[in-house]
C-alpha positions in Angstrom: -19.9 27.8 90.0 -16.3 28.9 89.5 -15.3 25.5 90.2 -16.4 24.5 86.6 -15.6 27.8 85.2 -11.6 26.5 85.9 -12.2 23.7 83.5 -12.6 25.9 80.6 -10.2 26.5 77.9 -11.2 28.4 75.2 -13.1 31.8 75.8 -14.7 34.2 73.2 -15.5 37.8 73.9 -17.0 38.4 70.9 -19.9 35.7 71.5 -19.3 35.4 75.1 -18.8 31.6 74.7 -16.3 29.3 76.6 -15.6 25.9 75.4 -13.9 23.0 77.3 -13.8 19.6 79.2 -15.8 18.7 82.5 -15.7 15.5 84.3 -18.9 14.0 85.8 -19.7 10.5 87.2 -16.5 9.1 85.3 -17.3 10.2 82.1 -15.7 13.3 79.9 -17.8 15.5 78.3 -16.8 18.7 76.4 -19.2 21.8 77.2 -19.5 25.1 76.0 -21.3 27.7 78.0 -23.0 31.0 76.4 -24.2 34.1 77.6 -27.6 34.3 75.1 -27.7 38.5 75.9 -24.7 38.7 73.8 -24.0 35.4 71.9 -25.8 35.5 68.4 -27.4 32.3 68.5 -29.1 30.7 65.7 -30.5 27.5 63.9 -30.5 26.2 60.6 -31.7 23.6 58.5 -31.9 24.8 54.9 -29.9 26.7 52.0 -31.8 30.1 51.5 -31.2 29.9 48.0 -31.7 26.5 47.1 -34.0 25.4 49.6 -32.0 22.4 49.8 -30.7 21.1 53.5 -28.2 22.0 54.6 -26.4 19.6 56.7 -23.1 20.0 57.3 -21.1 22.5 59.7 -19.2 23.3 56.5 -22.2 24.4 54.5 -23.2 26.6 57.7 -19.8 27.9 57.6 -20.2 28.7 53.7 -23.4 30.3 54.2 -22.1 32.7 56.8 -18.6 33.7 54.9 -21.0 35.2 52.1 -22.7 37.3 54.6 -19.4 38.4 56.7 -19.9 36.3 59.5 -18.3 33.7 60.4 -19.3 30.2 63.0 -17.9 30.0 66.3 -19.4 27.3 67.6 -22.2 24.6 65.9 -23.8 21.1 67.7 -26.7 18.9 65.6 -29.2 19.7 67.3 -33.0 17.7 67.3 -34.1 14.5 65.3 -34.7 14.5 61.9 -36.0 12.3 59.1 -34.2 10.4 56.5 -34.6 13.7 54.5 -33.3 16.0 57.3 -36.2 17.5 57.8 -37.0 17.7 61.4 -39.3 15.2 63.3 -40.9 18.0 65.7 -41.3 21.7 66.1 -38.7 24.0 63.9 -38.9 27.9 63.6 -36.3 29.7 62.1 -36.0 33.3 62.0 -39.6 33.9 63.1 -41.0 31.3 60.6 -42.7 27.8 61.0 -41.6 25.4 59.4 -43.2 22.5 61.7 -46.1 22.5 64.0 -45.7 21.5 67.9 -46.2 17.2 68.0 -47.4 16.2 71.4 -48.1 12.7 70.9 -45.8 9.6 72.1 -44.5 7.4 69.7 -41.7 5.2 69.5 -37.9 6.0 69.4 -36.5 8.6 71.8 -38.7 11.3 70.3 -41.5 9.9 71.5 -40.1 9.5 75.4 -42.3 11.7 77.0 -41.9 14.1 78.4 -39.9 16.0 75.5 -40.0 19.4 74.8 -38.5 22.2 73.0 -35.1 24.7 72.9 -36.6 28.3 72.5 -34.4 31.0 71.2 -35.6 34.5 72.0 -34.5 38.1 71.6 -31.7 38.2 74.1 -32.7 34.9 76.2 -33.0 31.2 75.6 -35.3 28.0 77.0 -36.1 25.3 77.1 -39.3 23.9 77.7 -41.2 20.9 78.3 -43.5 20.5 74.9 -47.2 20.1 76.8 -46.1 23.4 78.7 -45.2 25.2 75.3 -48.1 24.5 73.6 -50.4 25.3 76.3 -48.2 28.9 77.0 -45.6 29.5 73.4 -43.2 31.7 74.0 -42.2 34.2 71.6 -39.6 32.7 69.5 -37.0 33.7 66.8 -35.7 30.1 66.7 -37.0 26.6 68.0 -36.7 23.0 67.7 -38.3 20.6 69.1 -36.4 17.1 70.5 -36.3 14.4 73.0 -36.7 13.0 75.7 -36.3 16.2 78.1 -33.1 15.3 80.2 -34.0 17.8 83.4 -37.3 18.6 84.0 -37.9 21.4 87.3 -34.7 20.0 88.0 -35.4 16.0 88.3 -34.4 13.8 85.9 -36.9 12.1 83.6 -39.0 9.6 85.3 -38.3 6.6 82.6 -34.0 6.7 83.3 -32.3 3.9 84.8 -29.1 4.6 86.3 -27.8 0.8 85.3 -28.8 1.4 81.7 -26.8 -0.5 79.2 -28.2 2.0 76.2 -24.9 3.7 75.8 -24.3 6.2 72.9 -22.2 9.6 72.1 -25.0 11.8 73.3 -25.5 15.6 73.0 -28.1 18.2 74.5 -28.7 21.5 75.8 -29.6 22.9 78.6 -30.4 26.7 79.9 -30.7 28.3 83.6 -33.4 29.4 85.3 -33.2 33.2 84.3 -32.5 32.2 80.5 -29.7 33.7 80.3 -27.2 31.0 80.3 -27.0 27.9 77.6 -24.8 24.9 78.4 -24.4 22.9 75.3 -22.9 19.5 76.3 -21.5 16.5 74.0 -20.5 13.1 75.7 -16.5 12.0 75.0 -17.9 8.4 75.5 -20.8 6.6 75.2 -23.2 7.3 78.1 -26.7 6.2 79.3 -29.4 8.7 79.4 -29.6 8.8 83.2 -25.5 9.9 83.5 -26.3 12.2 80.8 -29.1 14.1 82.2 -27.6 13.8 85.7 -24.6 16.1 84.1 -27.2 19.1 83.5 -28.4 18.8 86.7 -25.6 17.8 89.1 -22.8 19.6 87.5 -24.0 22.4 85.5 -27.4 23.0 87.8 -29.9 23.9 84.7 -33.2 23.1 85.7 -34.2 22.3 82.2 -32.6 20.2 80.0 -32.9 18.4 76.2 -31.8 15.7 74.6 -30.8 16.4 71.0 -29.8 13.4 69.8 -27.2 10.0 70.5 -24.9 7.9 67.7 -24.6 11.2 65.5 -23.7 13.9 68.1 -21.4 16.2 66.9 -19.4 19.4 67.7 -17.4 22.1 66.2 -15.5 24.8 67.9 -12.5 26.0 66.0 -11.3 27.4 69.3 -10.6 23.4 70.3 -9.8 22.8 66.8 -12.9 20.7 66.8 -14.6 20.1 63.5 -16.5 16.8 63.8 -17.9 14.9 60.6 -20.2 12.2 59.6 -23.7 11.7 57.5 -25.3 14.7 56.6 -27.2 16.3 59.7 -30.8 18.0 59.9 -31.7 21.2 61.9 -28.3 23.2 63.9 -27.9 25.0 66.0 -24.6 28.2 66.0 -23.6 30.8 67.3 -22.5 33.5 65.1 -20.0 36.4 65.0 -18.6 38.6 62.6 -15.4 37.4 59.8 -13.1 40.2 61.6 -13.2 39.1 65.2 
């Protein structure tokens, strides 16, 4: 794909992360690529210390300059509730914090299929929720969201392409061999079916999730990008240390 690889602006040894804007359909999107053998990615949701949510890139940021390290790149990333806890699954570091929830419901969420972004020991997924369940992988990091965007490489069964539910939309999703993330935020407001067809026309993942619509947002200090807003629930970063 060094077609799309010619779109990107912004590239980062140290995490192996590159950062940039991609046309599809019409619509802009910015997308940042990762290589997960080498880019320290993580999630979080709460304050070790306080216990309290986090919710902010700048928190995150915080949080990391006490330990040495420092954010390179940060997306919201799954639904939450008015507390910002998360609505579905969430593991962080090894630890559950919420269970797998496999039943439908109302709001995106419940547009099955969803399914859930895995973070593993050198390798990322993501995979449909019934699937995970039935077969967990093993890992460090997870959260739960949805609808799935790609699923085996088709797009969910329930999109319209002439859908007028347009919003600022963001997602993720991860190729076949796990070893390579797209994260992608919508410039624009978009319907589902443009933004699923993104992951699997343009960037080819076979699997892809829906994180959330209305409150996506980015940062990447390599684009000088450092979106605000309400206070966000689970994130998801990629990490690297203060002196690179």
């Amino acid at each position: 794909m060094r077609w799309l690889f010619a779109l990107f602006m912004m590239a980062s040894p140290a995490a192996a992360l590159d950062c940039g804007s991609v046309e599809h359909g019409g619509q802009d999107y910015t997308v940042c690529r990762f290589d997960a053998s080498k880019a320290d990615l993580r999630l979080f949701l709460n304050d070790p210390g306080s216990g309290k949510p986090l919710g902010s890139f700048r928190n995150v940021e915080n949080l990391l300059a006490d330990e040495g390290l420092r954010l390179e790149f940060a997306m919201n990333a799954g639904m939450y509730h008015q507390d910002r806890s998360p609505v579905g699954h969430y593991v962080e570091k090894g630890d559950e914090a919420r269970g797998v929830i496999t039943s439908d419901g109302p709001g995106n969420f419940g547009l099955l299929p969803n399914g859930v972004f895995c973070i593993g020991d050198g390798w990322a997924d993501v995979v449909e929720t019934r699937r995970f369940q039935a077969d967990p992988p093993a890992c460090i990091y997870a959260t739960q969201s949805g609808p799935m965007l790609v699923i085996d490489g088709e797009l969910h069964p329930k999109f319209l392409e002439d859908s007028d539910s347009t919003y600022i939309r963001n997602g993720v999703g991860v190729s076949g061999d796990g070893k390579t993330v797209w994260f992608a935020i919508s410039e624009d407001a978009v319907n589902f079916h443009s933004f699923g067809s993104l992951f699997r026309d343009k960037l080819g993942t076979p699997q892809a999730l829906y994180f959330d619509g209305n409150i996506s947002r980015l940062y990447v200090p390599g684009l000088k990008r450092h979106d605000g807003g309400f206070p966000m629930g689970p994130i998801v970063g990629v990490v690297a240390p203060a002196g690179n």
